[in-house]
N, C-alpha and C positions, 0 to 999 in steps of 0.2 A: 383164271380169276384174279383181281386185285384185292379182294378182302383185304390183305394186308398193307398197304401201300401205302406210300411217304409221299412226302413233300421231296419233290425230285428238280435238278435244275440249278440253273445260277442264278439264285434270286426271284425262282421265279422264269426267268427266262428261258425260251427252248427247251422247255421241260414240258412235265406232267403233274395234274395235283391229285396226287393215290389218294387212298383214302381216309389217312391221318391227316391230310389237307382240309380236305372235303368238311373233315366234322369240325376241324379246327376254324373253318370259314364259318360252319356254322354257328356255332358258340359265338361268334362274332357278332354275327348278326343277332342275333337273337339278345347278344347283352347290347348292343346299341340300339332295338326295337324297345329292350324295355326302358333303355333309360329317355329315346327321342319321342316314341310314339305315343304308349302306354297311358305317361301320365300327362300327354293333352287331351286322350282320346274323353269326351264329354266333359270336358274342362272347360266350362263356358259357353260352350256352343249351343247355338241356340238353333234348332233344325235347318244347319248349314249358312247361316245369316251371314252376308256378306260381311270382311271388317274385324271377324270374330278371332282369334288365335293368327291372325296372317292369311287367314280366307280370302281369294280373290280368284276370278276368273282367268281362264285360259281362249278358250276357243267358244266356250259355251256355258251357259248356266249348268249344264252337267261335267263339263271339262273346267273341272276346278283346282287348285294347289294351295297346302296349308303352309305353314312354319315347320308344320311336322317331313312332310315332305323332304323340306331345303334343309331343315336341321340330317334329317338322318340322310339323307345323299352324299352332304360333308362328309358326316362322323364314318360312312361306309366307305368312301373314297380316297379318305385321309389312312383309314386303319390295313384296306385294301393293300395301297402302293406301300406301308411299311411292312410289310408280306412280302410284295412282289414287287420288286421297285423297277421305276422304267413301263410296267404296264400300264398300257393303254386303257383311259376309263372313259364311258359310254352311259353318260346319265338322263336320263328322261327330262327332268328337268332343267340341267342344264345345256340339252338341247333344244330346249323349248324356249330358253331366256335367249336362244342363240339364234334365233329363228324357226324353227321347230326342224331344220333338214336334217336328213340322217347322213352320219358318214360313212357310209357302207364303202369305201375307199378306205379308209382306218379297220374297221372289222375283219374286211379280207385282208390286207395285209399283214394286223402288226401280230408280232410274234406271237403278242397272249394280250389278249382285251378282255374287261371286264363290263357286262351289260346291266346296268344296274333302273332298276325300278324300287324305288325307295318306298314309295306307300299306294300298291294297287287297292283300285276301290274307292279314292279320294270321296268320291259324294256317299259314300255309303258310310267312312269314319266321319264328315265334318256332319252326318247327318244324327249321328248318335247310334249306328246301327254296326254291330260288331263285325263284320265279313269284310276284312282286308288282307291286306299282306303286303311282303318286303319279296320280291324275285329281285333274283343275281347268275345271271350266267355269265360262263367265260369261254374264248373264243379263242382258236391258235387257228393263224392264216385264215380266218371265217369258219372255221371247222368248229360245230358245239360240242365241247369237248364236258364241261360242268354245269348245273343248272341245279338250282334251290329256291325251294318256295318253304318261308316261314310265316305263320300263322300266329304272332303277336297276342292274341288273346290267349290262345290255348296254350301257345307255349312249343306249338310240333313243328319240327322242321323237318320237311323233305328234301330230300340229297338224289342226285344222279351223277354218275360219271361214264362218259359214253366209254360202252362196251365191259362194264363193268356191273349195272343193276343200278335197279334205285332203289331205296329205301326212306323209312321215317325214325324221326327220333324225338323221345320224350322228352320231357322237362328233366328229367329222372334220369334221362340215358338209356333208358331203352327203346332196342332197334328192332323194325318188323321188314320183311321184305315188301315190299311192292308191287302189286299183279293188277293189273285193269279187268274189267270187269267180263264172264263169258260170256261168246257170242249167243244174240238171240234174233231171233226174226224181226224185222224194221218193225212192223205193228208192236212188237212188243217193250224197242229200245226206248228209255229216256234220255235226255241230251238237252245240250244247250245251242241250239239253232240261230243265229246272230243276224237279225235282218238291218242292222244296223251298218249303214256304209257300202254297203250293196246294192250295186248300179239297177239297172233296170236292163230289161226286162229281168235276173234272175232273181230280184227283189219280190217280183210279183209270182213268178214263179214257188219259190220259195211260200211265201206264204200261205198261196195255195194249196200248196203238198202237206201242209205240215202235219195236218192232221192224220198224213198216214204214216207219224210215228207215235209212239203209246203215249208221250209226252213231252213237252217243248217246255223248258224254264230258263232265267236268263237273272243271274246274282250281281249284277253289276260290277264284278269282280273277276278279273280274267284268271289271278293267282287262286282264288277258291273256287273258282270252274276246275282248273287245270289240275288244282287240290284232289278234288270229287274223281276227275276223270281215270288220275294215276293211279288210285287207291280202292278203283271197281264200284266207285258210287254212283255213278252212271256211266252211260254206253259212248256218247256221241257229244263232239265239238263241232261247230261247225262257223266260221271265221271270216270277214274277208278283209279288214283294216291291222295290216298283220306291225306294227311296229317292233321292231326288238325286244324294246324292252317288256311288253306286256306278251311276249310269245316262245322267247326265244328258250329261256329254264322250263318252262309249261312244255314243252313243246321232247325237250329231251327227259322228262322228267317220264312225261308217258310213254316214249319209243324203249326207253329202257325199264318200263315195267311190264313189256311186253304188246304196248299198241301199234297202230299202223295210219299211218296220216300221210297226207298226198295235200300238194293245191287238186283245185277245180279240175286241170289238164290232168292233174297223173302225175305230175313232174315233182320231184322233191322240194320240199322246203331248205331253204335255206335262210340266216338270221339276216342278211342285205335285201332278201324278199319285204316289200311291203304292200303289195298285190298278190291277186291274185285266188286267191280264197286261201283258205284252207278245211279239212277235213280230218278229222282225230278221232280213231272206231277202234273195235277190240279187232280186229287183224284185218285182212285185205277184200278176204270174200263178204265182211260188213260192210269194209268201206265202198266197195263197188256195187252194194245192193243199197247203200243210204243212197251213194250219189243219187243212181238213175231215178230212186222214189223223190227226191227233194230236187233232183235239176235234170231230170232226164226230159227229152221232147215226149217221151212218150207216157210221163207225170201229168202231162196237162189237163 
């Protein structure tokens, strides 16, 4: 176990971040959540009105970016590298200002990269509606070694460190372990089923089956899906526009509360993955009874 564990390394470098690291990123983020996000959040916004706080589109009337966004991507990126200096930083938005390509060439390589998602949920803050969040993972040689989802309204942050656990932390300081949810029979599981960006035919697929699980919801927020999923408030993720930044802390946050996620093939995920599907269940024998109900030939 590392329960105890420090900030290890030169600078950051070719190291490891224990878990006096971990909570110390957290406080971080969480005092630059309240100071960047907090007090635009319904600060003018008028049910996401184009124009409003730095509101502008991306890709889509749903794919949008605030001020709050590019303010707290800075303040995370600037505070990050005086932590870790030399660390590679991997920011959604400004991958997006850069073209939107990923550099999954940078992620496998550099010694320690940081995956930063500054404001998951954009349409659901600029819409007045509280379900967002700040994910931050971190990457040696593409390996996801840290992953944290902070929850800005409430105030909790979730921490993972692979091979170590995850856990949550209150406003207050205090810490709960982490366990996903037990397994239950597909008719009985809840989960968040993503038909969005899902080729055809297993779009249609997909839709068809759904109904053979208990329940299908969808929070427009991948960091409070991923929230829900680590912490056993529901059963099942299921993914196929997998970018880093909206996957990669989700992603290790549940494998170390005890879940079992696969793409579509079986094949592990990895944070240079942006295909493929993905799949996120309380352990193996679920995940291999969702697939075949939601994408098996013999679901049709």
């Amino acid at each position: 176990g590392g329960r105890g564990g420090r900030l290890e390394g030169d600078g950051g470098m070719n190291g490891r971040i224990g878990r006096a690291g971990a909570d110390e990123i957290g406080r971080i983020v969480a005092r630059i959540a309240a100071d960047e996000i907090m007090p635009r959040f319904r600060a003018g916004m008028t049910a996401g009105a184009e124009g409003v706080d730095g509101l502008r589109r991306k890709t889509s009337a749903f794919d949008v970016v605030t001020a709050a966004d590019e303010a707290t991507e800075r303040a995370l990126g600037a505070a990050l590298l005086r932590m870790f200096p030399g660390a590679a930083l991997i920011g959604e938005e400004a991958a997006d200002a850069g073209g939107g390509a990923l550099p999954a060439d940078l992620i496998a390589r550099a010694d320690l990269a940081f995956i930063i998602d500054p404001l998951d949920g954009t349409k659901n803050f600029s819409s007045g509606l509280p379900l967002f969040g700040t994910m931050l993972a971190a990457t040696i040689r593409g390996e996801i070694v840290f992953g944290l989802i902070h929850d800005p309204v409430t105030g909790e942050t979730l921490t993972a460190l692979r091979g170590e656990g995850a856990w949550a932390t209150t406003t207050e300081g205090r810490s709960r372990e982490l366990r996903v949810a037990a397994a239950e029979p597909v008719a009985q599981m809840h989960g968040v089923a993503g038909t969005n960006f899902l080729p055809q035919p297993l779009r249609g697929r997909l839709a068809r089956n759904l109904d053979r699980v208990g329940l299908n919801f969808w929070l427009r927020c991948a960091a409070q899906e991923y929230r829900l999923a680590a912490t056993g408030g529901c059963h099942f993720l299921v993914y196929n526009r997998l970018m880093p930044w909206d996957h990669a802390a989700g992603w290790l946050l549940h494998r170390e509360a005890g879940g079992h996620s696969a793409h579509l093939d079986g094949a592990p995920y990895l944070p240079t993955h942006t295909t493929g599907g993905l799949i996120c269940a309380p352990d193996e024998a679920s995940w291999l009874a969702l697939r075949e109900a939601l994408f098996g030939e013999g679901a049709d």
